[in-house]
Residue frames as a rotation matrix with the C-alpha (Angstrom) as fourth column:
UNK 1
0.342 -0.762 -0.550 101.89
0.940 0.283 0.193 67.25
0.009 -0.582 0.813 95.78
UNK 2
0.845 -0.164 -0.509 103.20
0.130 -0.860 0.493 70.35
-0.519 -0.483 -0.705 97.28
UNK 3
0.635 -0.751 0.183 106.32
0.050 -0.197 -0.979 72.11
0.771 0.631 -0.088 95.28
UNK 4
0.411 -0.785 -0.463 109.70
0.877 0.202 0.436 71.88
-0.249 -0.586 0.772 96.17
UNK 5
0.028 -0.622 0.782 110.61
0.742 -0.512 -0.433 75.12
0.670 0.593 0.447 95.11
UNK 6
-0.902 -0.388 -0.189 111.87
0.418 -0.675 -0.608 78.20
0.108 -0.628 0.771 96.80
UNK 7
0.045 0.821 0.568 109.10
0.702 -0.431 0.567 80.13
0.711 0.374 -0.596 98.32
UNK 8
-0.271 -0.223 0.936 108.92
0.302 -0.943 -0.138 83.23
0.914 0.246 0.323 99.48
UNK 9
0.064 0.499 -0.864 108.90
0.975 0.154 0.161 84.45
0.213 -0.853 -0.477 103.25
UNK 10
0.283 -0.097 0.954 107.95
-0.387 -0.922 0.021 87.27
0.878 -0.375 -0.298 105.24
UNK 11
-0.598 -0.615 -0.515 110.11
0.650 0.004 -0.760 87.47
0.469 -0.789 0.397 108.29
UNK 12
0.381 0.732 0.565 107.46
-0.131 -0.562 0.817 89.09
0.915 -0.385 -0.118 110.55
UNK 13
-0.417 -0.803 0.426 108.22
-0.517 -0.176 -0.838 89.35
0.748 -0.569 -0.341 114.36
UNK 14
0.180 0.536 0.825 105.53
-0.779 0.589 -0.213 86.41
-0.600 -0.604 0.524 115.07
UNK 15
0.019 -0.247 0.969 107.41
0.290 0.929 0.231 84.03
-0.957 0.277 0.090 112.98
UNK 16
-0.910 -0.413 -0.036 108.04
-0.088 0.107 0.990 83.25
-0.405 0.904 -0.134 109.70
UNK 17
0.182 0.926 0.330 104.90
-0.006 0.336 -0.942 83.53
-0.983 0.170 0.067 107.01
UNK 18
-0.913 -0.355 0.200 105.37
0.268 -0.154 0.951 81.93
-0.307 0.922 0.236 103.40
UNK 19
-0.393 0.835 -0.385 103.50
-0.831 -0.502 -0.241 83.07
-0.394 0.225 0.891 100.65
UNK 20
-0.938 0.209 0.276 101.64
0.297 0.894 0.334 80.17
-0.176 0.396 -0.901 99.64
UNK 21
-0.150 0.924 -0.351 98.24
-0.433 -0.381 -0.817 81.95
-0.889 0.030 0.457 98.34
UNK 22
-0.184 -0.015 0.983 99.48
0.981 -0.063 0.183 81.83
0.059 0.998 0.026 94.42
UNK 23
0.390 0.459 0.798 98.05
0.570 -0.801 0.182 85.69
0.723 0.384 -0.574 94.40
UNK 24
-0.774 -0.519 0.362 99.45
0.216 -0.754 -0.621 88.63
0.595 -0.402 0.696 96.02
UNK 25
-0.231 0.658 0.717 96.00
-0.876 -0.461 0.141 89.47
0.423 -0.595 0.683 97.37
UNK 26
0.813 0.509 -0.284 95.32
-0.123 0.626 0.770 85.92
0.570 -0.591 0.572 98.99
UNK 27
-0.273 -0.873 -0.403 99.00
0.688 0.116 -0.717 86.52
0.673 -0.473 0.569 100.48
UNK 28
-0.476 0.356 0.805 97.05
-0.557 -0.830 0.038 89.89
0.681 -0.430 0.593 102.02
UNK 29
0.500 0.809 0.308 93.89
-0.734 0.208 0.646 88.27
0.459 -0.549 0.698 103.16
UNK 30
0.625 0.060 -0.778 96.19
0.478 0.758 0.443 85.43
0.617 -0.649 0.445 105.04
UNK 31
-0.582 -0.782 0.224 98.28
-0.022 -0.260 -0.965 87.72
0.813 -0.566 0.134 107.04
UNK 32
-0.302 0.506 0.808 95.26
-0.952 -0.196 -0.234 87.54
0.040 -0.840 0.541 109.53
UNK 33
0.226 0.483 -0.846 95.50
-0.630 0.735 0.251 83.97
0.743 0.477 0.470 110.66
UNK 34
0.726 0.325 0.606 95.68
-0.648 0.025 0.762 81.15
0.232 -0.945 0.228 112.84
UNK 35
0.205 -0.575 -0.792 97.85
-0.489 0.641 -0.592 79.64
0.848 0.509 -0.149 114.35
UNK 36
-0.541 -0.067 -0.838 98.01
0.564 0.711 -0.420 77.42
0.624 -0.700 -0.347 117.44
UNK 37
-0.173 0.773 -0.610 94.78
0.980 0.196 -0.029 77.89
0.097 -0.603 -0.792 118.38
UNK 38
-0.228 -0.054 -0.972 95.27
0.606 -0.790 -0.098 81.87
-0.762 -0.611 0.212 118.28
UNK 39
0.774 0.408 0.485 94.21
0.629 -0.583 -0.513 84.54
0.074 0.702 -0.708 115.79
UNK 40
-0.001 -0.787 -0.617 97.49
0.519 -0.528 0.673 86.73
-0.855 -0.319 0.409 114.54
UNK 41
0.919 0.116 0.378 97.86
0.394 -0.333 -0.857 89.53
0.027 0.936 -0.352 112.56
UNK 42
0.290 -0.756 0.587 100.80
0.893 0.434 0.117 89.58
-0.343 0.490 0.801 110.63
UNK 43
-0.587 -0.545 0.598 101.17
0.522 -0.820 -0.235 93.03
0.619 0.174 0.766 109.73
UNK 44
0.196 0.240 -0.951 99.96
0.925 -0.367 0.098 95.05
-0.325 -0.899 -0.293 113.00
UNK 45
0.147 -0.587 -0.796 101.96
0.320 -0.733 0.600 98.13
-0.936 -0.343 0.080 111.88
UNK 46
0.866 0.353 -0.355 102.42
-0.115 -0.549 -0.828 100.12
-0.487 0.758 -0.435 108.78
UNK 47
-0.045 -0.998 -0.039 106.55
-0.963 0.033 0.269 99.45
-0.267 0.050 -0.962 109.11
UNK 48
-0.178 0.288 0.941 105.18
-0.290 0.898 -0.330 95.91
-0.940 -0.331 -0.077 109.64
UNK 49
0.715 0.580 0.391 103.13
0.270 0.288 -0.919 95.95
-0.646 0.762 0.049 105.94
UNK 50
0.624 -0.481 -0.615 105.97
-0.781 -0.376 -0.498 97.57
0.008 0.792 -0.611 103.89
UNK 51
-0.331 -0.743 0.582 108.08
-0.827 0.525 0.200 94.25
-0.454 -0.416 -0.788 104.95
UNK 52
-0.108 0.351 0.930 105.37
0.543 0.804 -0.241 91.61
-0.833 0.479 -0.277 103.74
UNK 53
0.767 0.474 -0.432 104.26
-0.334 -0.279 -0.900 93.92
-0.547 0.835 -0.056 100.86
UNK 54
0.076 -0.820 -0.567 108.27
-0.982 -0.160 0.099 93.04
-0.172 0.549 -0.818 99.32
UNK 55
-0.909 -0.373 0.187 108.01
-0.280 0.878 0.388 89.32
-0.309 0.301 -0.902 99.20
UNK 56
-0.096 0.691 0.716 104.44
0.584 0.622 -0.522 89.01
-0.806 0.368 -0.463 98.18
UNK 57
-0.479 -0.408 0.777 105.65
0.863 -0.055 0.502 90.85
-0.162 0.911 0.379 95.47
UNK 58
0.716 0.670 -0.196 103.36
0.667 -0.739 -0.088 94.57
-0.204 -0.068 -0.977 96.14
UNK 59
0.960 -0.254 -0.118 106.70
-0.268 -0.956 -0.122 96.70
-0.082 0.149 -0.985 96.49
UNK 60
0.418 -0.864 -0.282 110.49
0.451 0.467 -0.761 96.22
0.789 0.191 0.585 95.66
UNK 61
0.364 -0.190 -0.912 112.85
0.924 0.199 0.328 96.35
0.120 -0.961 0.248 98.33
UNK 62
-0.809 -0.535 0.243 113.81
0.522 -0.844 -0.121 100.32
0.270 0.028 0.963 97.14
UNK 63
-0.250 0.660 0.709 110.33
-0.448 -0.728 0.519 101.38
0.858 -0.188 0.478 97.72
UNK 64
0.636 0.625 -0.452 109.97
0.218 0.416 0.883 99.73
0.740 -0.660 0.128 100.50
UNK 65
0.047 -0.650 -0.758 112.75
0.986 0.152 -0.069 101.66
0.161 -0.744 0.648 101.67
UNK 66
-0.769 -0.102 0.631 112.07
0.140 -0.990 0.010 105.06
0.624 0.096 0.776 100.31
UNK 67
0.286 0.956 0.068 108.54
-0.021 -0.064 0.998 104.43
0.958 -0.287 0.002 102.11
UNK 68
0.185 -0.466 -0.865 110.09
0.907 0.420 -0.033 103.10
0.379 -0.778 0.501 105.02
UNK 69
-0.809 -0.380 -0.447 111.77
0.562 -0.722 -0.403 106.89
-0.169 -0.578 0.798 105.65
UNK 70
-0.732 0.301 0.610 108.99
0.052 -0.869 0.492 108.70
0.679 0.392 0.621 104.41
UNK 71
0.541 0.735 -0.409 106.38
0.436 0.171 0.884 107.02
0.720 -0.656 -0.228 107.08
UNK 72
0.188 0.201 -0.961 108.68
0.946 0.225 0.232 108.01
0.263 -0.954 -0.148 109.70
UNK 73
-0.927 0.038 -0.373 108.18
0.113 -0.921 -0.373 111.83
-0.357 -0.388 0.850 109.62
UNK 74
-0.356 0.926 0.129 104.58
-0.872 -0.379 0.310 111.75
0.336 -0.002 0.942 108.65
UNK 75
-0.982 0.170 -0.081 103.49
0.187 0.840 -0.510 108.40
-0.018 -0.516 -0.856 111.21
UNK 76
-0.281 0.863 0.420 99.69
-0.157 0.390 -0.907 109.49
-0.947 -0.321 0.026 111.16
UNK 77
-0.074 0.167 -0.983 99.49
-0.916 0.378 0.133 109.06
0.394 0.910 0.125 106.96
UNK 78
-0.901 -0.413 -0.131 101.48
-0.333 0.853 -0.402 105.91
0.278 -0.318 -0.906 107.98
UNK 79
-0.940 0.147 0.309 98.96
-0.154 0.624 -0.766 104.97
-0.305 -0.768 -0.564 110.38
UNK 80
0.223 0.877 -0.425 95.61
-0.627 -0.204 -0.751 105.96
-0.746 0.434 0.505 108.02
UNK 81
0.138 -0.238 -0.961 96.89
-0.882 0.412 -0.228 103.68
0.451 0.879 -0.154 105.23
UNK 82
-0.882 -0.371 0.289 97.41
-0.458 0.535 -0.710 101.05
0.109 -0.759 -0.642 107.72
UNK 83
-0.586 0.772 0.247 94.26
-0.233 0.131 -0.964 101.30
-0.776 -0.622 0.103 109.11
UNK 84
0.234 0.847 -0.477 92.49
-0.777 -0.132 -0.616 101.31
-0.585 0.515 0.627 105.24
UNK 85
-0.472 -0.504 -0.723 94.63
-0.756 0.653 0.039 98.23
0.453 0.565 -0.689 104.39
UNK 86
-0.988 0.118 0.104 93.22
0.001 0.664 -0.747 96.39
-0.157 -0.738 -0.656 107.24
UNK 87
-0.045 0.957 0.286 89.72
0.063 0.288 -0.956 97.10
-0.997 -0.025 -0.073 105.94
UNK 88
0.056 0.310 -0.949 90.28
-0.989 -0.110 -0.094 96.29
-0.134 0.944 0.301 102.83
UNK 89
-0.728 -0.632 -0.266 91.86
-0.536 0.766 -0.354 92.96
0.428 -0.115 -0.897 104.04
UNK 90
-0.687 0.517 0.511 88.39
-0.306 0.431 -0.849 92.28
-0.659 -0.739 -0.138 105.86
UNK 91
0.179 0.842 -0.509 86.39
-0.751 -0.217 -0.623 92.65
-0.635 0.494 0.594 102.76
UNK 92
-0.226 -0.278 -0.934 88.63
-0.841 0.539 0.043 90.41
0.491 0.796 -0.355 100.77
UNK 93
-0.944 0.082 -0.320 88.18
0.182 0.938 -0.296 87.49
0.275 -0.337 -0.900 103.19
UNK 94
-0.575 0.809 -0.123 84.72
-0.366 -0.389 -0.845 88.44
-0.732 -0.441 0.520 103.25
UNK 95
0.169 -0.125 -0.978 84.64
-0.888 -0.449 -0.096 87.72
-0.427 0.885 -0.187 100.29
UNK 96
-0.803 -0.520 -0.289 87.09
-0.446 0.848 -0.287 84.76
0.394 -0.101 -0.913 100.09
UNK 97
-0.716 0.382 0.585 84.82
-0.509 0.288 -0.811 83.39
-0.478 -0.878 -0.012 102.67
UNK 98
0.256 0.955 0.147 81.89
-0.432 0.249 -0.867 82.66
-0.865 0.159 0.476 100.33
UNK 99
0.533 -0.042 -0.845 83.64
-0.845 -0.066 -0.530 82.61
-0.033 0.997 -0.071 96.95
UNK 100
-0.523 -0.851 0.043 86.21
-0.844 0.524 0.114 79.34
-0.120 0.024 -0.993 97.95
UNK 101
-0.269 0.439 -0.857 85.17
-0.644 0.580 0.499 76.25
0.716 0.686 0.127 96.17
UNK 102
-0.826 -0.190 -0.530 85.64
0.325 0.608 -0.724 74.10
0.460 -0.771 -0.440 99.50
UNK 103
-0.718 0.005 -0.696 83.37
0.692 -0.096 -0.715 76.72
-0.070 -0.995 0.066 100.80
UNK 104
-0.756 0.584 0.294 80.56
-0.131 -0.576 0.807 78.31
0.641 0.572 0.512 98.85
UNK 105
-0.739 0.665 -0.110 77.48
0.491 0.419 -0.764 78.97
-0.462 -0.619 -0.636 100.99
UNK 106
-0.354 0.772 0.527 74.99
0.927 0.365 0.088 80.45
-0.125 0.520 -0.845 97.96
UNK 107
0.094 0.157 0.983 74.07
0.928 -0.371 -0.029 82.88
0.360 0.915 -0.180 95.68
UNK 108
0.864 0.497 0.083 72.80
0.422 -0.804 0.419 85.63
0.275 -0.327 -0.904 98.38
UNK 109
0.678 -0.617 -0.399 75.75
-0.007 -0.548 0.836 86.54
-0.735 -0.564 -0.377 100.83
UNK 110
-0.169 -0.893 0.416 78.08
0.909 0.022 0.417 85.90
-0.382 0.449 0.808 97.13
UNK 111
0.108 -0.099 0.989 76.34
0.539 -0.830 -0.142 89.27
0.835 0.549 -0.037 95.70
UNK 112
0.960 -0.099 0.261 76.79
-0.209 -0.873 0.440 91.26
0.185 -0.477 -0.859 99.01
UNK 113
0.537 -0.753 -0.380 80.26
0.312 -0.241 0.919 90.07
-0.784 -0.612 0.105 99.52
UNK 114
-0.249 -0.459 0.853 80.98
0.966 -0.179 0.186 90.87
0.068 0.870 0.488 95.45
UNK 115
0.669 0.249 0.700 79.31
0.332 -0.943 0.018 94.37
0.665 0.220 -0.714 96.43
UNK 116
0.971 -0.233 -0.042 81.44
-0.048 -0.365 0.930 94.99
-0.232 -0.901 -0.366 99.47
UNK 117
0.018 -0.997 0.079 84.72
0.733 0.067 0.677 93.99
-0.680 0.046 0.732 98.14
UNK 118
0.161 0.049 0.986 83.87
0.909 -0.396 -0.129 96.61
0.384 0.917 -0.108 95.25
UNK 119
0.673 -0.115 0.730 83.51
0.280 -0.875 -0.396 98.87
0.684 0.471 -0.557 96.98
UNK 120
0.565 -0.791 -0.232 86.23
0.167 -0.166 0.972 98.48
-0.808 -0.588 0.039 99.41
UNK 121
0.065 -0.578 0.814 88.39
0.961 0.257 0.105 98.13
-0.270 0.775 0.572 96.10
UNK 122
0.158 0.307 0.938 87.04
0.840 -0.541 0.036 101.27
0.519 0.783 -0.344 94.70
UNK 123
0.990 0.115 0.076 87.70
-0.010 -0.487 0.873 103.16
0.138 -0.866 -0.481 98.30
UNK 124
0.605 -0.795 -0.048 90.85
0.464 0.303 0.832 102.02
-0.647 -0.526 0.552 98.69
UNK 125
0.226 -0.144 0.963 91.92
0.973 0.087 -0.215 103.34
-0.053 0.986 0.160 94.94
UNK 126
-0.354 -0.349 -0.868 91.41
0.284 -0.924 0.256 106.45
-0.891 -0.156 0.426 95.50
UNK 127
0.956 0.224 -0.189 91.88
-0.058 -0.487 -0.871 108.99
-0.287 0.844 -0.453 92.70
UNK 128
-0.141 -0.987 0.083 95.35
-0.421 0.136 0.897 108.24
-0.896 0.091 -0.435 92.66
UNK 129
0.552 -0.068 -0.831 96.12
-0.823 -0.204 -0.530 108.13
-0.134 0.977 -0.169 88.79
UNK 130
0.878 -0.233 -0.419 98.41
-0.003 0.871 -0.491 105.01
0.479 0.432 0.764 87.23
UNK 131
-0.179 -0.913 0.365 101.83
-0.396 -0.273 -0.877 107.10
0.900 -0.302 -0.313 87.72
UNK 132
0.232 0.044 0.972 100.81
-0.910 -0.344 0.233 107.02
0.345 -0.938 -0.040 91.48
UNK 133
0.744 0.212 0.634 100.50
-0.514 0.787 0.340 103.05
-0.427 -0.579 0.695 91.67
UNK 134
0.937 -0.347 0.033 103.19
0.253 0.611 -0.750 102.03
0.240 0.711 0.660 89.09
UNK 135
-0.372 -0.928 -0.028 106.56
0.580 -0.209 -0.787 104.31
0.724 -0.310 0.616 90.31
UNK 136
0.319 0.078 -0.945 106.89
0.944 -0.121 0.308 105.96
-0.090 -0.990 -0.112 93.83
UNK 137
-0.500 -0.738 -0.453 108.74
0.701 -0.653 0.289 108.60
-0.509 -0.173 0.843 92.88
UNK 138
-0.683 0.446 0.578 105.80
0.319 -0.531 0.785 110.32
0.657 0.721 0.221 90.72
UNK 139
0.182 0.826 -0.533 103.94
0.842 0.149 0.519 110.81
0.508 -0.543 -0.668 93.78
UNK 140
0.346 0.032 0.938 103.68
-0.741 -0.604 0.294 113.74
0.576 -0.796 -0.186 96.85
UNK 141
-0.755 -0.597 0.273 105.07
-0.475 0.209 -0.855 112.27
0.453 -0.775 -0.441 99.91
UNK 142
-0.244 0.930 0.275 101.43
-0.955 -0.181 -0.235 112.07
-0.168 -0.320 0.932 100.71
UNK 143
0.194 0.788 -0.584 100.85
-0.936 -0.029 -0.350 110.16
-0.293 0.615 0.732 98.50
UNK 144
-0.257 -0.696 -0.671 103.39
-0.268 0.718 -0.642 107.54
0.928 0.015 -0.372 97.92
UNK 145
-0.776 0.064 0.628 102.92
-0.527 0.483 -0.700 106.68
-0.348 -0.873 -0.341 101.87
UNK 146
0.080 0.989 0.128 99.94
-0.743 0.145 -0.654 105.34
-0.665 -0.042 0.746 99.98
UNK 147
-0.511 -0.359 -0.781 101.34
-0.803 0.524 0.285 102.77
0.307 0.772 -0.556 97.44
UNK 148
-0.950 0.094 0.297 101.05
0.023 0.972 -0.234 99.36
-0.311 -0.216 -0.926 99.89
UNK 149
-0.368 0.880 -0.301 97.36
-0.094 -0.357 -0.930 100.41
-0.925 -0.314 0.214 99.69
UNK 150
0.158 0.035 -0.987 97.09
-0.945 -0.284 -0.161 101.55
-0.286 0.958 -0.011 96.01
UNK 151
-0.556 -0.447 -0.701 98.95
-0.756 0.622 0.204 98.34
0.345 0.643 -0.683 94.70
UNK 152
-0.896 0.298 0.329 97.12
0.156 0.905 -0.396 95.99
-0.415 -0.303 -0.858 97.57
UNK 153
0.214 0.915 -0.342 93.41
-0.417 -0.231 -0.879 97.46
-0.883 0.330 0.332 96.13
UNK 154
-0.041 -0.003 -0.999 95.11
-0.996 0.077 0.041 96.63
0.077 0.997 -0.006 92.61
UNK 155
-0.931 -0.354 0.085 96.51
-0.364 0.900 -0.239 93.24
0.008 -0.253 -0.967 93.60
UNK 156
-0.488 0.852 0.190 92.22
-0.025 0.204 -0.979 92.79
-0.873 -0.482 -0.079 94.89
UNK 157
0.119 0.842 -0.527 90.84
-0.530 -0.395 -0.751 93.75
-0.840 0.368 0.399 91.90
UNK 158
-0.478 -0.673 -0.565 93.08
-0.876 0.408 0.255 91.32
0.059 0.617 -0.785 89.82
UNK 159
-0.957 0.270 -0.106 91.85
0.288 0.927 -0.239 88.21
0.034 -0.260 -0.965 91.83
UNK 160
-0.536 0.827 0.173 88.05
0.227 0.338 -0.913 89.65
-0.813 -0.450 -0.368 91.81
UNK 161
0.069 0.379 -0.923 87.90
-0.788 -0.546 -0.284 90.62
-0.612 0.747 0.261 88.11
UNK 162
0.232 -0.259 -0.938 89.81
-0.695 0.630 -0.346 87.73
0.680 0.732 -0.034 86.38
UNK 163
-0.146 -0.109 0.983 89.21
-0.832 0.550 -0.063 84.79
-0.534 -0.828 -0.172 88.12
UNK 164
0.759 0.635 -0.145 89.22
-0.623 0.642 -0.447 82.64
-0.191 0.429 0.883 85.53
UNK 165
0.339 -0.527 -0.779 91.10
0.164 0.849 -0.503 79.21
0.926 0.043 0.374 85.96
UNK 166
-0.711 -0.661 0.240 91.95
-0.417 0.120 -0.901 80.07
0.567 -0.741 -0.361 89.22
UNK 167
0.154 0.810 -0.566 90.76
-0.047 0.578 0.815 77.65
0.987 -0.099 0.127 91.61
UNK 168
-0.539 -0.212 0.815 90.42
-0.676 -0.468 -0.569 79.73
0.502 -0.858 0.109 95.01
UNK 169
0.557 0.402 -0.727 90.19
0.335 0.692 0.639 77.18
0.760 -0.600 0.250 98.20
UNK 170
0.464 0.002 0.886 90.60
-0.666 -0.659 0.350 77.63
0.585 -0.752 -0.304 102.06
UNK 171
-0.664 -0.740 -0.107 92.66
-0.596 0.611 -0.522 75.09
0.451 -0.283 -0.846 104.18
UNK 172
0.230 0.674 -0.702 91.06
-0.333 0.732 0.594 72.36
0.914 0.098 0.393 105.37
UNK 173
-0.546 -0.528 -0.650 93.54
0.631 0.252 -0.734 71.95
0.551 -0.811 0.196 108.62
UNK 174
0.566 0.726 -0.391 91.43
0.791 -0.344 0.506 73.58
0.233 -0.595 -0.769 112.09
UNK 175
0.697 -0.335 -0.634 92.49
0.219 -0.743 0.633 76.55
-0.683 -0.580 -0.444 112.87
UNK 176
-0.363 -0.932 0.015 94.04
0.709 -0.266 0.654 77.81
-0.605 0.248 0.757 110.14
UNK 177
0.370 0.903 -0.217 91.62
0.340 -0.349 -0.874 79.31
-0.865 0.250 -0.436 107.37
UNK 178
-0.141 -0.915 -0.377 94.46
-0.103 -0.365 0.925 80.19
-0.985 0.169 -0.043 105.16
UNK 179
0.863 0.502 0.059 93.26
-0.063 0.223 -0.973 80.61
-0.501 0.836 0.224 101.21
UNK 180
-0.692 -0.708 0.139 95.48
-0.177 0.354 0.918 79.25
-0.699 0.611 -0.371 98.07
UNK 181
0.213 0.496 -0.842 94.97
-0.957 -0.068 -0.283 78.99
-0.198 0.866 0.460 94.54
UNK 182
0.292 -0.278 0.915 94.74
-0.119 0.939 0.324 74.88
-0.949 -0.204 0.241 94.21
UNK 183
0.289 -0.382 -0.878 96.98
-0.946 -0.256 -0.200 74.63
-0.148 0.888 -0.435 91.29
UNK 184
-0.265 -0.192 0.945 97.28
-0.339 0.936 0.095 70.59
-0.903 -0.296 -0.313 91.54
UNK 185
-0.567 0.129 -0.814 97.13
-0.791 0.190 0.581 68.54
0.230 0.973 -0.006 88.42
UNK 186
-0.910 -0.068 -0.409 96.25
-0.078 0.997 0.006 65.39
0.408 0.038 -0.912 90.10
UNK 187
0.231 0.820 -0.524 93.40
0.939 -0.048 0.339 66.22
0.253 -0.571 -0.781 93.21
UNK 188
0.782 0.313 0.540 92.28
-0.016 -0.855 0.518 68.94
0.624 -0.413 -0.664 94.82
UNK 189
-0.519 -0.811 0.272 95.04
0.049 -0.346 -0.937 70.82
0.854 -0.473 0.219 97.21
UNK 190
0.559 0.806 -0.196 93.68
0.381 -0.040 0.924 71.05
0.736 -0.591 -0.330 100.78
UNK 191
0.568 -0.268 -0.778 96.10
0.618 -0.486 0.618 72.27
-0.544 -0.832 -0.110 102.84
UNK 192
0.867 -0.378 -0.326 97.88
-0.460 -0.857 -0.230 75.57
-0.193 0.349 -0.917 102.35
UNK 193
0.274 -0.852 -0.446 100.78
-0.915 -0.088 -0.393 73.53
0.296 0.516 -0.804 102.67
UNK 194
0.557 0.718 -0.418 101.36
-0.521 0.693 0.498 70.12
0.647 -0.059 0.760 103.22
UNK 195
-0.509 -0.696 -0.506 104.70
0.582 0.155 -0.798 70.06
0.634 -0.701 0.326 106.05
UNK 196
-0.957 -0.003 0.291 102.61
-0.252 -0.492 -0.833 72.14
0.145 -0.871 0.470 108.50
UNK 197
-0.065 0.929 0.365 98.48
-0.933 0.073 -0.351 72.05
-0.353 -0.363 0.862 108.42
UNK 198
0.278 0.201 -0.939 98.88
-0.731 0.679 -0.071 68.68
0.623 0.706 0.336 105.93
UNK 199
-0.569 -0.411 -0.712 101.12
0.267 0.727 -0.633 66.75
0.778 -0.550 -0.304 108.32
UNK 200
-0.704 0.275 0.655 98.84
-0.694 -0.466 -0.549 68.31
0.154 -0.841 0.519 111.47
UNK 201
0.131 0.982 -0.134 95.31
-0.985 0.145 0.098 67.14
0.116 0.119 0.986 109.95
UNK 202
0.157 0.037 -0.987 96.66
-0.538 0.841 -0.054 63.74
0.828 0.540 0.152 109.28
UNK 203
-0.730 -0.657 -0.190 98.07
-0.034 0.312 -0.950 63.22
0.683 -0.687 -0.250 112.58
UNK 204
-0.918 -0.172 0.356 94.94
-0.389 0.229 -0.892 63.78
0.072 -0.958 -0.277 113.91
UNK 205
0.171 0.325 -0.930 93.26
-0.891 0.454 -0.005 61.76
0.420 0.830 0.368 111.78
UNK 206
-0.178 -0.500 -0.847 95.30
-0.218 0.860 -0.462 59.06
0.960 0.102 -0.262 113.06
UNK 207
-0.950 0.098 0.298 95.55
-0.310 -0.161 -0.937 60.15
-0.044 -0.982 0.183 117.05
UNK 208
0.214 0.977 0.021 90.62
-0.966 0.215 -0.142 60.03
-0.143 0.010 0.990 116.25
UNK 209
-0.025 0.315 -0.949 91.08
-0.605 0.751 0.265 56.28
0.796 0.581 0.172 113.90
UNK 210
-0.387 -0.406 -0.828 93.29
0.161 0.854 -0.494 55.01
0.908 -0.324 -0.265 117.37
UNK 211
-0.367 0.316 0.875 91.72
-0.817 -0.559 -0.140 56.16
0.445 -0.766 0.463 120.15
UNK 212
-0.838 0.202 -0.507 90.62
0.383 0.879 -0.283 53.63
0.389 -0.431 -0.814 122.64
């Protein structure tokens, strides 16, 4: 059964998106997702990622404001950090893709997508030093425009190093694809959540049983 507790939303300008991964980095890899029938990505925009990066818990809402002015006198950093978030986000669901219990498709494509997320992981990192990912204010200007990055590469390397007990699964509802740690005591979890894709699937479940 789905919690009743407060969860966290990004306010994005295509709707509301909660986090329901369990992991900061399966909150990444679902900002590209579906939804009635359409492929959306949730953070389009560097201004866009410093907004989700504060409720899936990457940056507090002061760096995400000191960042916030610093992107907008250096917009092409801005827009390179952007752009290397978004391919790091491909590798993790690359990744995801093979590695979700619902969804394992064997041994081969798991060591090229465990080599590719490395080294996206290891690309994304940088040389950027601890100070650089842990306080904003130890950084260059440069640099800091680099945090969402920095922390989202850390956030990756969390969920592809120590994966133990976590039981990584993909929604089960069409069109959605949306990954979640299945923390259930009772059965497997199958939908990300179970008032939107949970109440969908079932409905048309029902809509197939009656058909005439």
């Amino acid at each position: 059964m789905e919690s009743t507790e407060f969860v966290r939303t990004y306010v994005s300008p295509l709707g509301p998106m909660r986090m329901l991964g369990g992991a900061p980095a399966l909150d990444l890899a679902n900002t590209l997702h579906w939804r009635d029938g359409d492929e959306i990505d949730f953070i389009p925009s560097y201004q866009d990622l410093l907004v989700f990066c504060i409720p899936a818990l990457l940056l507090s809402e002061n760096e995400g404001r000191v960042l916030k002015r610093l992107a907008l006198n250096h917009q092409r950093v801005a827009c390179d950090v952007h752009l290397e978030v978004l391919k790091l986000r491909a590798a993790l669901k690359s990744w995801l893709n093979v590695t979700a219990q619902n969804l394992g498709r064997g041994l081969a494509p798991k060591r090229n997508a465990l080599r590719d997320i490395h080294k996206a992981i290891a690309q994304a990192g940088g040389s950027a030093g601890l100070g650089q990912i842990l306080n904003v204010t130890s950084a260059s200007t440069n640099q800091a425009i680099y945090l969402p990055l920095r922390r989202s590469a850390a956030a990756a390397a969390m969920l592809v190093l120590f994966p133990s007990g976590n039981d990584i699964r993909q929604c089960e509802a069409d069109k959605c694809g949306g990954f979640f740690i299945n923390d259930s005591r009772s059965k497997p979890r199958r939908w990300c959540s179970m008032d939107s894709c949970g109440n969908r699937a079932k409905a048309a479940r029902y809509r197939l049983a009656h058909r005439k």
